[in-house]
C-alpha positions in Angstrom: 0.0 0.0 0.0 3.0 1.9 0.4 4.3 1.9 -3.2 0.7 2.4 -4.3 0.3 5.5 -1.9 3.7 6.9 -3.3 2.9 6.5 -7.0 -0.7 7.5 -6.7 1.0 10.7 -4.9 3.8 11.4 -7.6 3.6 15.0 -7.3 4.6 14.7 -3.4 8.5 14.8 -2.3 9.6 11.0 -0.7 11.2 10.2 2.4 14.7 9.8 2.3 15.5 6.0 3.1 17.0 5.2 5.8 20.8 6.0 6.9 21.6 2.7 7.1 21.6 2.1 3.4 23.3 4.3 0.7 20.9 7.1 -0.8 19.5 6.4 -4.0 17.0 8.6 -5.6 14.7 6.5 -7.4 12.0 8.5 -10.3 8.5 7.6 -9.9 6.9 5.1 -12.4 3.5 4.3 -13.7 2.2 0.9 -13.1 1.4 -1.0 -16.1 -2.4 -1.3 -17.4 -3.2 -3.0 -20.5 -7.0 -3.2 -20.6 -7.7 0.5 -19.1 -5.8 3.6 -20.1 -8.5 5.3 -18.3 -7.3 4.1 -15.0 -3.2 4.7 -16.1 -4.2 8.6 -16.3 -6.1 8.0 -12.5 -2.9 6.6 -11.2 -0.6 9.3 -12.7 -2.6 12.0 -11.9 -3.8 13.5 -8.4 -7.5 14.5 -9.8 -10.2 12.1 -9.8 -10.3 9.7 -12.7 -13.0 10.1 -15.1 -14.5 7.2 -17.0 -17.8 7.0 -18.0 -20.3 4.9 -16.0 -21.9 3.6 -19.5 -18.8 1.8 -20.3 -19.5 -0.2 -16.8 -22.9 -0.6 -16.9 -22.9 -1.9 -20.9 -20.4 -4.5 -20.2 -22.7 -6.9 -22.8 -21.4 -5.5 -25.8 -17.9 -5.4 -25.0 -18.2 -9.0 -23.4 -18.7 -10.6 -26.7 -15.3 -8.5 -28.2 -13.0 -8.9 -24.7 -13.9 -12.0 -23.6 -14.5 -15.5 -25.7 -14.1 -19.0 -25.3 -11.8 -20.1 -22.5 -11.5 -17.2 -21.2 -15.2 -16.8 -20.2 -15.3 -20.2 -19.3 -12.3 -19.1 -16.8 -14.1 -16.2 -15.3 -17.4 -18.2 -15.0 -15.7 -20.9 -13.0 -13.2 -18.5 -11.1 -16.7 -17.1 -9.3 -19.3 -19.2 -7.9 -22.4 -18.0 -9.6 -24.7 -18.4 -6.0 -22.0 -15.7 -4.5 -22.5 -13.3 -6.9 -23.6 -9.9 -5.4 -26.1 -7.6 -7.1 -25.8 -5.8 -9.8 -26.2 -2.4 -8.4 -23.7 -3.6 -5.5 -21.3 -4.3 -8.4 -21.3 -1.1 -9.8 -21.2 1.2 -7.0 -18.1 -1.1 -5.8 -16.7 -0.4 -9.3 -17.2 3.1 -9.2 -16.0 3.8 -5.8 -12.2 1.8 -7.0 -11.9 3.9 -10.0 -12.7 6.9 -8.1 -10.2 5.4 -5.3 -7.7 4.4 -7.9 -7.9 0.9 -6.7 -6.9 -0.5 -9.9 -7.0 -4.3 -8.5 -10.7 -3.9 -6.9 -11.8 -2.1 -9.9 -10.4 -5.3 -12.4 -12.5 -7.5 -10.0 -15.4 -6.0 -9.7 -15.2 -5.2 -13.8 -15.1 -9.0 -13.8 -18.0 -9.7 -11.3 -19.6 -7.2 -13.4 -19.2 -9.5 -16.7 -20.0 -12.6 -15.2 -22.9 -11.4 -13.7 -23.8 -10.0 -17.3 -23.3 -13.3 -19.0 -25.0 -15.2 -17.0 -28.2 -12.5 -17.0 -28.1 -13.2 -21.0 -27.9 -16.4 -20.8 -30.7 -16.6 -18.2 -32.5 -14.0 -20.8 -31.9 -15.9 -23.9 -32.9 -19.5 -21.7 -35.9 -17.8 -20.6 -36.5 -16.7 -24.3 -36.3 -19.8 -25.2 -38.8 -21.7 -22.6 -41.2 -18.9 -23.6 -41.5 -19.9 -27.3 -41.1 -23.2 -26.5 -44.4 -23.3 -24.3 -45.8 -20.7 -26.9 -45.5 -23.6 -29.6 -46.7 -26.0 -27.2 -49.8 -24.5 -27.0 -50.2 -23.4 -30.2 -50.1 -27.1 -30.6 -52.1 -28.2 -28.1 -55.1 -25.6 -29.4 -54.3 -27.2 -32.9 -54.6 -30.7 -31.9 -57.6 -29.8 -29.7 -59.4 -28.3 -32.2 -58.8 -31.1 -34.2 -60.2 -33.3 -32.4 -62.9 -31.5 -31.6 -63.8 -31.2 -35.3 -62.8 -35.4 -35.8 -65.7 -35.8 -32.7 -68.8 -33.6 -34.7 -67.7 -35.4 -37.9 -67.9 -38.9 -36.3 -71.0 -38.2 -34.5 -72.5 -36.5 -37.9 -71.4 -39.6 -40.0 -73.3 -41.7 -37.1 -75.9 -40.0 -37.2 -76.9 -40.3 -40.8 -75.3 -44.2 -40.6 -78.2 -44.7 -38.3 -80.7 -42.4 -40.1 -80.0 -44.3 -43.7 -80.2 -47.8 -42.4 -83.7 -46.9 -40.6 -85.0 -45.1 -44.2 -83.9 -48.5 -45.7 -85.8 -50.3 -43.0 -89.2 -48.1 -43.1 -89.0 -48.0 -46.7 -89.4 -51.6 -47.4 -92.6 -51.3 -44.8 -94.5 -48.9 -46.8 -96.4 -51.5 -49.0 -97.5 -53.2 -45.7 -99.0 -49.5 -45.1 -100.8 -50.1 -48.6 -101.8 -53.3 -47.9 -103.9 -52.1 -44.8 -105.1 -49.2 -46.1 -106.4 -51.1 -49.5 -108.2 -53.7 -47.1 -109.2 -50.9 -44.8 -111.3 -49.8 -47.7 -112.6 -52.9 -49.6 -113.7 -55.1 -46.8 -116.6 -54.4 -45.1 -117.4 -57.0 -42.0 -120.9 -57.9 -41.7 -120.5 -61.0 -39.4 -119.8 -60.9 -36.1 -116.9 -63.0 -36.4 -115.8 -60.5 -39.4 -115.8 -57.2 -37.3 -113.7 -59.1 -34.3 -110.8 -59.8 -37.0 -111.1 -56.1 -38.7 -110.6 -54.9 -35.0 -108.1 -57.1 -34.8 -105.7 -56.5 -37.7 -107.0 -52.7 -37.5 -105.6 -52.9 -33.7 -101.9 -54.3 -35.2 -102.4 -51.5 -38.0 -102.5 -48.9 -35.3 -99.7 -50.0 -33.2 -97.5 -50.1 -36.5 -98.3 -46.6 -36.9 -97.4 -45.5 -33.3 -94.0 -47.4 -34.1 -93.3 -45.2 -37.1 -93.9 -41.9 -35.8 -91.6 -42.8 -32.9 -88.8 -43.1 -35.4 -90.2 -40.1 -36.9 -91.8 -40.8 -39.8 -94.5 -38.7 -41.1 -97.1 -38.0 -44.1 -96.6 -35.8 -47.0 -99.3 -33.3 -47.1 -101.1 -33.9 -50.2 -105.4 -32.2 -50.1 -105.4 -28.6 -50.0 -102.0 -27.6 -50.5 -100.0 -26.8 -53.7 -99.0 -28.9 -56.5 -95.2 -29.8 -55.6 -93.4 -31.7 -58.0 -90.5 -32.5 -55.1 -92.8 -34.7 -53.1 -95.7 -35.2 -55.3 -96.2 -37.7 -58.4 -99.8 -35.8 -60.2 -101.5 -38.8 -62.5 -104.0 -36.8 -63.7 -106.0 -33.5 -63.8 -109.8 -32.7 -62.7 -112.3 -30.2 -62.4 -113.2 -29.1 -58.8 -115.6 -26.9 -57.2 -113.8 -27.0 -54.1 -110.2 -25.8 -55.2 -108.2 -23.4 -57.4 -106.5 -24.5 -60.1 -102.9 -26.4 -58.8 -104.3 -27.6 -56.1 -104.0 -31.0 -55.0 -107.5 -32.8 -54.9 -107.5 -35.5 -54.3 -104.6 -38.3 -52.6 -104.5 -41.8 -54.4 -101.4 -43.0 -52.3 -99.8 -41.5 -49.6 -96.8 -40.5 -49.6 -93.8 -40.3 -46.5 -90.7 -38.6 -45.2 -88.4 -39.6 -42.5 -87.4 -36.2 -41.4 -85.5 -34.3 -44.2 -85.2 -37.5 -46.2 -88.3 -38.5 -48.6 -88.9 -42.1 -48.5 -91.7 -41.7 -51.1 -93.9 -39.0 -52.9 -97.8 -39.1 -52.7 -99.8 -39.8 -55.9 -102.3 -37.4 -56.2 -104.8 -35.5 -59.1 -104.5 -31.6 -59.1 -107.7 -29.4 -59.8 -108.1 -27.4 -62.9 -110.5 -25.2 -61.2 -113.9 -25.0 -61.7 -115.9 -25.4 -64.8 -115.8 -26.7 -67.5 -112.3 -28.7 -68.7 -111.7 -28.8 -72.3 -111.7 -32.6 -74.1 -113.3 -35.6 -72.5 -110.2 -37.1 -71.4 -108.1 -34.0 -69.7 -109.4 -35.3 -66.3 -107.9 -38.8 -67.4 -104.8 -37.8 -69.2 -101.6 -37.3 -67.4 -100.7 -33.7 -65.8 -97.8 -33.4 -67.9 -99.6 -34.3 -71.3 -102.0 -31.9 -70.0 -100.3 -28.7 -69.2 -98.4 -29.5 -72.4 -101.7 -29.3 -74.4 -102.8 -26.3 -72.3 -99.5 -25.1 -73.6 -100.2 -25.9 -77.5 -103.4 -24.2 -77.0 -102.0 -21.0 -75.7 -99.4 -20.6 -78.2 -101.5 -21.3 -81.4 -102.6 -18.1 -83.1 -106.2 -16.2 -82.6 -107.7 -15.5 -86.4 -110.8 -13.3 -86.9 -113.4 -13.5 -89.1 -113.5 -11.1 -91.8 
């Protein structure tokens, strides 16, 4: 401390030595420093050192110049990374040796300074990394999720009409027996007894067969009264009728089903010309087609006067 006290006071006379050995005047020398010329003029000078406290606090930049390799594995094992003090700690100790002149305390604490540094970006750049790595996982985990959830309304949509197909197969092959009992339903007429307790009967397995179908949702297609639709009515002929406009439906020959949106079979049925008189004997006979095609002919052709 001695030899630092007398250099860092150049400008100072010395004490002679002591009588005992010859006199020798001896001239003041700067120490050497390499990495900071800053601290040479500090140590040759009696004012204050001035260094800028950016250079001490932006110790990343210059880490990545000054220090590679070994040598920051060296300075990372020289320190045990637990012991490290805090960064504010660091710097105030760094700033009081350069203000000191404490050239020593000021390369320690410039190299507690850069550890501590290194290891914050490292710790920045780890955390970084665990960030996007979570980000991706759920990113993923949202993707597969929503995958899935789309594979589960698919499955139970393709179920769904699995189930609703097979059943329209089913119930479709059961419409003649609907025929057959509505045919008999209309032909026989029980006069015996015995007759009327067998119409009850079959009549009584009719209506349970119906109850059965309209569980499974099977319904009629509307046919009297309603509009002439060529999606779920089959029209075999047209007729005159006093009771309804002209495209009316008037009259139901079969009847016709749907299993929700699904037609299992159109209703045959007549449609109404209106009333009055229809033109030919056989319009009410002819097909609806043949007809409005007639109808059609007939509109076309041209009207002549009689001169």
């Amino acid at each position: 401390m001695a030899a630092i006290a007398s250099h860092s006071l150049s400008f100072a006379s010395r004490r002679p030595l002591s009588a005992s050995r010859p006199t020798k005047t001896q001239t003041p020398t700067a120490l050497p420093v390499h990495r900071h010329p800053i601290g040479r003029s500090a140590l040759s000078s009696s004012q204050p050192p001035r260094r800028p406290f950016k250079a001490c606090v932006n110790v990343a930049d210059s880490t990545s110049k000054t220090i590679n390799g070994d040598e920051e594995n060296q300075m990372s094992g020289a320190v045990d990374k637990k012991d490290l003090p805090a960064m504010k700690t660091l710097i105030q100790a760094y700033k009081k040796a350069i203000i000191d002149g404490d050239e020593k305390s000021a390369q320690e604490n410039e190299t507690l300074i850069c550890i501590t540094e290194i290891e914050k970006n490292n710790l920045t750049a780890k955390f970084a990394e665990i960030t996007a790595e979570i980000a991706s996982g759920k990113e993923s985990f949202l993707r597969l999720k929503a995958d899935f959830e789309n594979f589960r309304k698919q499955s139970e949509k393709d179920r769904l009409n699995f189930t609703s197909d097979i059943q329209g197969d089913v119930i479709e092959s059961l419409l003649p027996m609907v025929d057959s009992f509505e045919n008999t339903k209309k032909e026989i007429k029980p006069e015996t007894e015995k007759e009327k307790k067998i119409e009850t009967s079959y009549q009584g397995i009719y209506k349970q067969f119906v109850e059965v179908m309209r569980s499974l949702g099977v319904a009629l297609v509307e046919t009297e009264g309603k509009p002439f639709d060529p999606s779920i009515h089959e029209a075999i002929a047209r007729e005159e009728s006093q009771q309804f406009k002209a495209g009316i439906v008037s009259q139901e020959l079969r009847r016709g089903f749907v299993l929700g949106e699904r037609l299992l079979r159109t209703a045959t049925v007549k449609v109404s010309t209106g009333p009055g008189q229809v033109k030919g004997s056989s319009d009410a006979e002819r097909p609806l087609e043949q007809t409005l095609e007639a109808k059609s002919d007939e509109d076309s052709s041209p009207t002549t006067s009689n001169s």
